[in-house]
C-alpha positions in Angstrom: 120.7 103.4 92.4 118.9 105.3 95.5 119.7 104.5 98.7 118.2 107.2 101.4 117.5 107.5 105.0 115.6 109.7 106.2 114.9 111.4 109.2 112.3 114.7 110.1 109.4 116.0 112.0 106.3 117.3 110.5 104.1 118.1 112.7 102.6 115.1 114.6 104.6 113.3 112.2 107.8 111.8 112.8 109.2 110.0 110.0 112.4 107.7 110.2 112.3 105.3 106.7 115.0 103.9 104.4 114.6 102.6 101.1 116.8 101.4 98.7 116.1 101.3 94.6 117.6 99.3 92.2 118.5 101.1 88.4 114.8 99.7 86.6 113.1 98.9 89.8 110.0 100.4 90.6 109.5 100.4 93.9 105.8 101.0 95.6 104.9 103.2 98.8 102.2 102.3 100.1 100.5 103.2 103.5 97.4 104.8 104.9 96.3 108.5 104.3 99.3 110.6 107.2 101.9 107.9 107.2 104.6 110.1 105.5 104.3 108.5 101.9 104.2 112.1 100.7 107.1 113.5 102.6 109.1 110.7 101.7 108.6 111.9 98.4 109.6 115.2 98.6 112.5 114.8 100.8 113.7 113.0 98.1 112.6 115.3 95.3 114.8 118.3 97.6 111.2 120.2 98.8 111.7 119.6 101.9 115.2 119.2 104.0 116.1 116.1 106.3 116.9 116.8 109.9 118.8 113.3 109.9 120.1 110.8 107.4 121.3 110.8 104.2 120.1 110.7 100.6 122.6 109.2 98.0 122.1 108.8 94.3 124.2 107.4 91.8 126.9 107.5 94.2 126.3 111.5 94.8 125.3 112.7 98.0 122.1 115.2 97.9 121.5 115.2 101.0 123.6 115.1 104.5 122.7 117.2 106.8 125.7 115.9 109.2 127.9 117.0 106.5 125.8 120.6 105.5 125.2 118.8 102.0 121.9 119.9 100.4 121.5 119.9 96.6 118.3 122.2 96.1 115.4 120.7 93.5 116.9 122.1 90.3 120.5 120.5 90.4 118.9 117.1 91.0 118.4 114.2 89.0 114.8 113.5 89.2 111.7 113.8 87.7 108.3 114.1 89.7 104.5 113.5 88.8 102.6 115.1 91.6 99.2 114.2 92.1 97.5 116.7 90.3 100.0 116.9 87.4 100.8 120.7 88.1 100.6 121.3 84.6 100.3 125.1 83.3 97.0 126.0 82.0 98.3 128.7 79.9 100.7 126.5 77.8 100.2 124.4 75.6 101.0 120.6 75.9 104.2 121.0 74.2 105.0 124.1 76.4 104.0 122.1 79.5 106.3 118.9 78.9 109.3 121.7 77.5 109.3 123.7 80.8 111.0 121.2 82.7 114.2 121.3 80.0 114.4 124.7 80.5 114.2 125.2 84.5 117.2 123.2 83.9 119.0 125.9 81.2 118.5 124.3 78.0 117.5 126.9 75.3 114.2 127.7 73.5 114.6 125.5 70.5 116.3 122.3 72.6 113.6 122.5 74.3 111.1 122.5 72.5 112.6 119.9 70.2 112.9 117.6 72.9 109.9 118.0 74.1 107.7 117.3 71.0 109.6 114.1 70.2 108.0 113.3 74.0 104.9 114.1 72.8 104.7 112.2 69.8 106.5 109.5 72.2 103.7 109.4 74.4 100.5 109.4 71.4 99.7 113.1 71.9 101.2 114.4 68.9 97.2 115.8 67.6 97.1 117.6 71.3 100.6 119.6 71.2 99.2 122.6 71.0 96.1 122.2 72.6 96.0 123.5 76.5 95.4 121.2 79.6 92.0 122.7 80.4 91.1 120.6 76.8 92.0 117.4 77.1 91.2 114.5 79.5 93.2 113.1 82.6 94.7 110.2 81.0 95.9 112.7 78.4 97.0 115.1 81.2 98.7 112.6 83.4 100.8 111.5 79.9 101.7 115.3 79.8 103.3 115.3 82.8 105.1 112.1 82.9 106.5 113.4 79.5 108.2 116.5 81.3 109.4 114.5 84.0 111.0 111.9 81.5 112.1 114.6 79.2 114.8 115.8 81.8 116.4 112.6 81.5 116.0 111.8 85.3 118.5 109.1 87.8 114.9 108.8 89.8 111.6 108.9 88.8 108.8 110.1 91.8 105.2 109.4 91.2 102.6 110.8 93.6 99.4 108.8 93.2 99.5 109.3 89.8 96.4 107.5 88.9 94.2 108.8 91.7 92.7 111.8 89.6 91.4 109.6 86.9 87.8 108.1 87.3 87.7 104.6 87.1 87.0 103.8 83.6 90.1 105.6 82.5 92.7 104.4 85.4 92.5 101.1 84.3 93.9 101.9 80.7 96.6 105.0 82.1 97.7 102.2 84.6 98.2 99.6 81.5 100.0 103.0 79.8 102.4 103.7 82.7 103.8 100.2 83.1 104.3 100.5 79.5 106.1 104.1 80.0 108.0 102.6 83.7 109.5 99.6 82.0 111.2 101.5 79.4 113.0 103.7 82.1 116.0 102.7 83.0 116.6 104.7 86.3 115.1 104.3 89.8 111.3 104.4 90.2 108.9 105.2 93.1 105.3 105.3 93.5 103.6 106.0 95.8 99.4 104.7 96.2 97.4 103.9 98.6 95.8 101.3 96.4 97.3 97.9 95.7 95.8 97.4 92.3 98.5 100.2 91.3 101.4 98.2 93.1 100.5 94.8 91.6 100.3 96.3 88.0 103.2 98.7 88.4 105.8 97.7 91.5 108.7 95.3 91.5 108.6 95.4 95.3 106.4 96.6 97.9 107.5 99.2 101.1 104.7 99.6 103.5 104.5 102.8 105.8 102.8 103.5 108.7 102.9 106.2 111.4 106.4 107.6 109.6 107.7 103.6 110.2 108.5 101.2 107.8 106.2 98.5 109.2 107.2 95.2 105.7 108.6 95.3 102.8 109.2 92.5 100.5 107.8 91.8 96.4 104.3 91.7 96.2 104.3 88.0 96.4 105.6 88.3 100.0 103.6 91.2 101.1 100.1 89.5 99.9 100.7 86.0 101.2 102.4 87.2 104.6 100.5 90.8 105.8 102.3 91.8 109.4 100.0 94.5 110.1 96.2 95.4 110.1 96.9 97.9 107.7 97.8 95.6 105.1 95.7 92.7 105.3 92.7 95.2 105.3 94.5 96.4 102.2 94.9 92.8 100.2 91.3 91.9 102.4 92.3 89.0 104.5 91.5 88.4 108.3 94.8 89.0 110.5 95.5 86.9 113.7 98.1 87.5 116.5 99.0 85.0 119.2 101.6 82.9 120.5 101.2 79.5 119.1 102.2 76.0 121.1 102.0 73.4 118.4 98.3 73.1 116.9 97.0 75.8 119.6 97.6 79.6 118.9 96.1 81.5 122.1 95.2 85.3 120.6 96.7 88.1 121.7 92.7 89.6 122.2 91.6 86.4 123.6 90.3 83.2 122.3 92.4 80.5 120.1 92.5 79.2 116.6 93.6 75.5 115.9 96.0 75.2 113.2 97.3 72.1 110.7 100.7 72.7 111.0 102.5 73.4 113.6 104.2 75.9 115.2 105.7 77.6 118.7 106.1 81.1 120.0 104.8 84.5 118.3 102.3 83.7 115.4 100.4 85.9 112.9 97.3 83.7 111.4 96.1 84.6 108.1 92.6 84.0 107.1 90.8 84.5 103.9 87.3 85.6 104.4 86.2 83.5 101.8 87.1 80.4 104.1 84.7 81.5 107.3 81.5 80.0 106.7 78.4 81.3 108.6 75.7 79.4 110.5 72.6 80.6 112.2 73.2 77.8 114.7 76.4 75.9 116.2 77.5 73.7 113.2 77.8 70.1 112.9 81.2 70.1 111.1 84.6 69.1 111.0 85.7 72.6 110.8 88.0 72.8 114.2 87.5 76.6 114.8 84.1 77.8 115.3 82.9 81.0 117.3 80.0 82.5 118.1 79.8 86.4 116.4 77.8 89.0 116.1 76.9 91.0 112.6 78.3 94.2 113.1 77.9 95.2 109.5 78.1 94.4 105.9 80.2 96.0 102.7 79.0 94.9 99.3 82.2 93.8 97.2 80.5 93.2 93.6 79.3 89.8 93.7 80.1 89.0 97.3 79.2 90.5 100.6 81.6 90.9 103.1 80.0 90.5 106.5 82.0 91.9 109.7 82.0 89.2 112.6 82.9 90.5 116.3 82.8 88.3 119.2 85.5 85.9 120.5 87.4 86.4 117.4 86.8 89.4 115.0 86.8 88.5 110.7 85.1 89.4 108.3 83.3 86.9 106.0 82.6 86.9 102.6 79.2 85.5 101.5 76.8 85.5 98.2 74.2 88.1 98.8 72.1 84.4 98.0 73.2 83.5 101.6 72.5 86.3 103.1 69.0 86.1 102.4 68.9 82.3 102.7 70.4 82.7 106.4 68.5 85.8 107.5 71.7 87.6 108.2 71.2 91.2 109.4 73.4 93.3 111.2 73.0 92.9 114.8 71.8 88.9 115.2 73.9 86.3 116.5 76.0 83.5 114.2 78.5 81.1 114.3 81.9 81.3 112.0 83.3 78.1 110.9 86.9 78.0 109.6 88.6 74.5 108.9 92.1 74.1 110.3 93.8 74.0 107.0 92.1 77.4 105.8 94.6 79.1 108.4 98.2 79.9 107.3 100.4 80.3 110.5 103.8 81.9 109.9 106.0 83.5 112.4 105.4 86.8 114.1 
């Protein structure tokens, strides 16, 4: 089991997070491009020091500054996958994946036994001896997982391991590595910034943001109750603040919501953009909430639009490219949003 907190500065970065992983967990990092995902991971891995905290696994201390404990890259327990694999382009596949056994001391011929039963383990038996510069970046990334199981790892780090692929092959490597993760029985993180890859491939979701923990929870939790911006922009829901007395939640930006249920004190209001319904003139509804917007813009989502709403209230909307034309919607004219009381979920903020 992992359980770390760490503590450092980097740059304009300062990073204070904890995690904790379970023996066959596989925990996600997720969080926008400078939140600290990436240091996390290498303070972990030994690359970089922490200036506070402490990083404990399997009971052994690897890092304590307060103590002037630090176990340096090559006595630790762990594997890594960095983003761009890091694989050798002068040695062959089987070379590649038997490197890592021998930065660690094991001889020529353990090795290199080892690592072609990881080959064949992995479906690349008809590539060993090919190099990386011939073979594709499912292949590649299956190379480098291969050398960081090989050393028999306590934690397993994963740096957006999908994110060099192109999207025809990501969806079959990501079908591969939950295949590969689920037969690993030691710690697992991976950190994305997309949450395809945590839904397919995570246990349990941590969030960071500005070097901050901002939720954690499984992804069950993390979908159906967002706490920041940053994460219901990542799932694609509308995100409310307010404080809330009974069916009246007065926004922290101004304006209100009505709500079914009811509830008092800080609120976060979740919307799905699928529930705001768009009228070129006040409606004639029963819909409870309704605000006049303005079209600041639209994104195509493959069958749907998503139109972005500003006004008294700012959502997003998401419409057939049917109703846009129907409702001469163009970015800049004036609508009203409808959204029925019982389309918003109220929980506590």
């Amino acid at each position: 089991m992992l359980s770390a907190h760490i503590e450092l500065r980097r740059g304009q970065l300062d990073l204070e997070v904890d995690l904790e992983v379970a023996d066959g967990e596989v925990l996600a990092l997720l969080g926008p491009n400078g939140a600290g995902k990436t240091t996390v991971l290498r303070a972990l891995a030994g690359l970089d020091g922490i200036e506070r905290g402490r990083i404990i696994l399997d009971g052994e201390v690897l890092d304590d500054p307060g103590a002037a404990t630090f176990a340096p890259p090559e006595s630790r327990p762990i594997g890594v996958v960095f983003q761009d694999y890091l694989l050798f382009p002068h040695l062959s596949v089987v070379d590649n994946v038997a490197f890592g056994l021998r930065a660690r001391g094991a001889t020529k011929q353990t090795a290199r036994s080892a690592a072609v039963e990881w080959v064949d383990r992995m479906g690349l038996g008809e590539l060993a001896t090919s190099r990386p510069g011939a073979i594709s970046g499912g292949q590649a990334q299956r190379v480098a997982l291969a050398r960081a199981l090989a050393t028999a790892p306590r934690l397993l780090l994963l740096d957006e391991p999908l994110a060099a692929l192109d999207a025809g092959t990501r969806s079959t490597v990501r079908r591969d590595l939950r295949h590969h993760l689920a037969e690993f029985d030691g710690a697992t993180i991976v950190v994305s910034h997309d949450p395809l890859d945590a839904l397919a491939l995570a246990d349990r979701v941590v969030i960071v943001e500005h070097g901050t923990v901002t939720q954690t929870g499984t992804i069950s939790e993390v979908t159906t109750r967002p706490r920041t911006p940053y994460v219901a922009e990542l799932i694609g829901v509308n995100l409310l603040r307010g404080v809330a007395d009974e069916h009246q939640v007065a926004l922290d930006g101004g304006g209100s919501v009505t709500i079914a249920d009811g509830a008092q004190g800080p609120t976060l209001l979740l919307i799905r953009p699928h529930a705001v319904s768009l009228h070129r003139a006040r409606p004639d509804t029963s819909a409870r909430n309704q605000w006049r917007c303005t079209i600041g813009g639209f994104d195509l989502m493959g069958d749907h639009v998503r139109v972005r709403l500003t006004g008294e209230v700012d959502l997003v909307a998401e419409v057939t490219p049917a109703a846009v034309a129907d409702l001469g919607l163009a970015e800049g004219s004036e609508v009203w949003a409808s959204v029925k009381a019982t389309e918003v979920t109220a929980y506590a903020g």
